[in-house]
N, C-alpha and C positions, 0 to 999 in steps of 0.2 A: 537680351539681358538688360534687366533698368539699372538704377543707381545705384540701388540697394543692394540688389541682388551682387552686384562688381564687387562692391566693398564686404561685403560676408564674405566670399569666394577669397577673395584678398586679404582678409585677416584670417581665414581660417591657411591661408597660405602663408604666411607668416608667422602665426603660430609655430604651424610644423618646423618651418626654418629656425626658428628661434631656440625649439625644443633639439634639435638635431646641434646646432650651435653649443649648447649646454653639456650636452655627451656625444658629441660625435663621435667617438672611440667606439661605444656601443652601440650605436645605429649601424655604422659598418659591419661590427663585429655580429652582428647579428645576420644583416645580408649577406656575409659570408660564409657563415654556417650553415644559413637554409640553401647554397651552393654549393656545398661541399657533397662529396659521398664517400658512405663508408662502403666497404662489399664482403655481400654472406655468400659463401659456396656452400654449395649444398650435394651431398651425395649418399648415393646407397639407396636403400628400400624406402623411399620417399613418393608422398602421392605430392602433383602440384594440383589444386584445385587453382583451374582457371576459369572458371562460371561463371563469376560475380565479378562485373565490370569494377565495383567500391572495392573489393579486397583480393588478395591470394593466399592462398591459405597452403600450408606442409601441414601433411598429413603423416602420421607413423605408425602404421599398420603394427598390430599384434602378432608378435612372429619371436617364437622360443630362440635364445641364442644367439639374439640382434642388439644391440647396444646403441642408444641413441646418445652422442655427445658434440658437444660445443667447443670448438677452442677459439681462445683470443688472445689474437695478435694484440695487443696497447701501443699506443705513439710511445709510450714510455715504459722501460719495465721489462719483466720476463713474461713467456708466453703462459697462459693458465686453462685449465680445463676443468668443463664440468658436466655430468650427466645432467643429459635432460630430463625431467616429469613431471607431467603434469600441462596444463595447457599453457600458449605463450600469446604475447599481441606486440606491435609494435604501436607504441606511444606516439603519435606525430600533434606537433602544433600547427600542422598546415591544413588547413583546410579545403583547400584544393592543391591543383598542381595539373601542368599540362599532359598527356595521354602517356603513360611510361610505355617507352618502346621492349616492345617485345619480339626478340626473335631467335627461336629456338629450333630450326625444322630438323634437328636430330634428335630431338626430344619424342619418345613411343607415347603414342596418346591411343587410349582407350577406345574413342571413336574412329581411329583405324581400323577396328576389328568388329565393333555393335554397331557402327552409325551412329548420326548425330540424335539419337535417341536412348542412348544411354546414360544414366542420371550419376551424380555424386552425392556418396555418403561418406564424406574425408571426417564429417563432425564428431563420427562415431567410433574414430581413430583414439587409442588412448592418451595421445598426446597431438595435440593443434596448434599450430603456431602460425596466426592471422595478422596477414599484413596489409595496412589500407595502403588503395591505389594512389592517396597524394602524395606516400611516402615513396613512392616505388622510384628510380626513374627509368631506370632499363630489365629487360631479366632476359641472360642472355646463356648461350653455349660455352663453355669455357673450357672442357677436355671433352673429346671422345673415345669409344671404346678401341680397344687393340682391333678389335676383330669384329668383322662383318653379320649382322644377325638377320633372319626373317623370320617369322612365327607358322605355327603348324599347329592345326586344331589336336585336342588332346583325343578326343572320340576316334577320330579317320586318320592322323597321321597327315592329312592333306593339306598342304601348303597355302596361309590365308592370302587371298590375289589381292587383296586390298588393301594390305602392308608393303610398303616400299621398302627393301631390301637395306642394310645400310650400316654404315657406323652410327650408333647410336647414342646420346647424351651421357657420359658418365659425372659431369659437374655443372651444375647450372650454378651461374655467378648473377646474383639481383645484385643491383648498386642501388643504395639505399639512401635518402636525406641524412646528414650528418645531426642535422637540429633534432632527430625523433631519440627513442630510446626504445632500447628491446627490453621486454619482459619476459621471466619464464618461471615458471614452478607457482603457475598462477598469482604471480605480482609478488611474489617473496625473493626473486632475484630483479636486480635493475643492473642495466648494461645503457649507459647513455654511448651513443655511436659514436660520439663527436671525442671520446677518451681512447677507440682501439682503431688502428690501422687495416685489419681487417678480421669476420669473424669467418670461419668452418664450423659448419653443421656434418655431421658425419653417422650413418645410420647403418651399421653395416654387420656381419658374424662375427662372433669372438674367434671361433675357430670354423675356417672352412671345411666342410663336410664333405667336397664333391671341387672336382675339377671345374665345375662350372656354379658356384651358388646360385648364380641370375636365373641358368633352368629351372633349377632346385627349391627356389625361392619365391618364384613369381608367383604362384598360389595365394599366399597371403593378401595379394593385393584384390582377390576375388570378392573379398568379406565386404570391400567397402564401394563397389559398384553395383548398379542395377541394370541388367541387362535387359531390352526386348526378349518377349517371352519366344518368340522365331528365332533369335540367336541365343539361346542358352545353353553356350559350349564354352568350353575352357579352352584356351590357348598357350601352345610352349612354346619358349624364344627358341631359336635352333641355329649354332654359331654356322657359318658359313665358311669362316677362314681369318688369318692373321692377317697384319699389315706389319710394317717395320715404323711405321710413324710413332706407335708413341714409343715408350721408355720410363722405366722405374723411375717415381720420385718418392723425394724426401725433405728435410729441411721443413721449411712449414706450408709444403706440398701436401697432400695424402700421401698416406705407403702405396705406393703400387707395390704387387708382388712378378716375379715371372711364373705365365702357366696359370696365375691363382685371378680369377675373373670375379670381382664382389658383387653385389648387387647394385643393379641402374633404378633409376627413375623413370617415371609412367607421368603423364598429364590425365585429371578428367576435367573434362566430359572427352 
């Protein structure tokens, strides 16, 4: 580095100090917000599209009798709710961000049953709600089901061997940059993160029809996969049996019910 080059380097260092000097309240305040997270649970008849390394996307399948809604928890305040519709995105000023950890191996992914050749069409869902990956930093497990599930093709009755047997994801919690903002009802709502403590996504029946919704239900989510045309069979979850693990919540839990089993979640691809 010559003379010159030091002295640029040096004043352009200086600068910055000088301008941090001037509001340091807000230079903080600022890197402490892009460290902060807020977190979205997410449950019920929800597709995760995980494809696309830049984004993730919730999907919400078309399904008579299912209810898509939002509540928020605020740092301040009472709790509020609102239907969702229409498509949503999450707002970030970050431009990048390091690899958000992902890990979810109770989560039923799609390519358990087609292989890793079967495609996602979550886009096609009537409501999308896309989240890019600088905003993400983790998406994780957060409840599982009471009871033990495998899947059984709908044609033979015969039990898929390529599904792992299991408690399976009932809440997936992404923790999310506190500096972004959610958007929903295609940009007519704004929820800045850095205002609620945390958010619930909840997609589930107004009234359960059936001891089991999740068998009763899974169908829906047919619409919006593309299968290998050699696997183009339907699959039904098939409970196994109970645990004593989990337990009725409430509070600013979801309702669990006793006996009443709601719709899970699916990963594509």
């Amino acid at each position: 580095m010559n003379r010159r080059e030091f002295l640029s380097v040096l004043g352009g260092a200086s600068a910055l100090s000088a301008a941090t000097m001037i509001n340091p309240s807000a230079a903080f305040a600022e890197a402490d917000l892009t460290s902060q997270t807020t977190s979205l649970y997410v449950k019920g008849l929800v597709m995760l599209d995980l494809g696309n390394p830049e984004s993730l996307r919730l999907g919400f399948p078309k399904a008579p009798g299912h209810k898509a809604t939002l509540s928020i928890v605020p740092q301040n305040g009472s709790k509020r709710s609102l239907t969702i519709k229409g498509n949503g995105t999450v707002d970030t000023p970050l431009v990048a961000s390091a690899d958000p950890r992902i890990f979810v191996p109770e989560l039923v992914r799609m390519k358990e049953f087609y292989g890793s050749g079967v495609k996602s069409h979550v886009d096609r869902c009537p409501s999308v709600i896309t989240i890019p990956s600088a905003a993400i930093r983790s998406v994780t497990t957060s409840e599982v089901s009471k009871a033990r599930y495998t899947f059984v093709r709908a044609d033979s009755g015969a039990e898929v061997e390529t599904f792992r047997p299991r408690q399976i994801a009932d809440v997936i919690k992404i923790d999310l940059s506190s500096a972004c903002t959610l958007k929903l009802d295609n940009g007519k709502v704004n929820i800045p993160l850095e205002t609620a403590r945390e958010l619930r996504v909840e997609y589930t029946p107004e009234n359960a029809d059936s001891m089991d919704p999740f068998a009763g239900h899974f169908h829906h989510y047919f619409d919006y996969v593309e299968r290998p045309a050699a696997l183009d069979f339907d699959v039904v979850p098939k409970k196994l049996g109970g645990t004593s693990a989990a337990t009725p919540r409430a509070g600013h839990h979801f309702m669990m019910l006793d006996n009443i089993v709601f719709c899970y979640l699916i990963a594509v691809p």
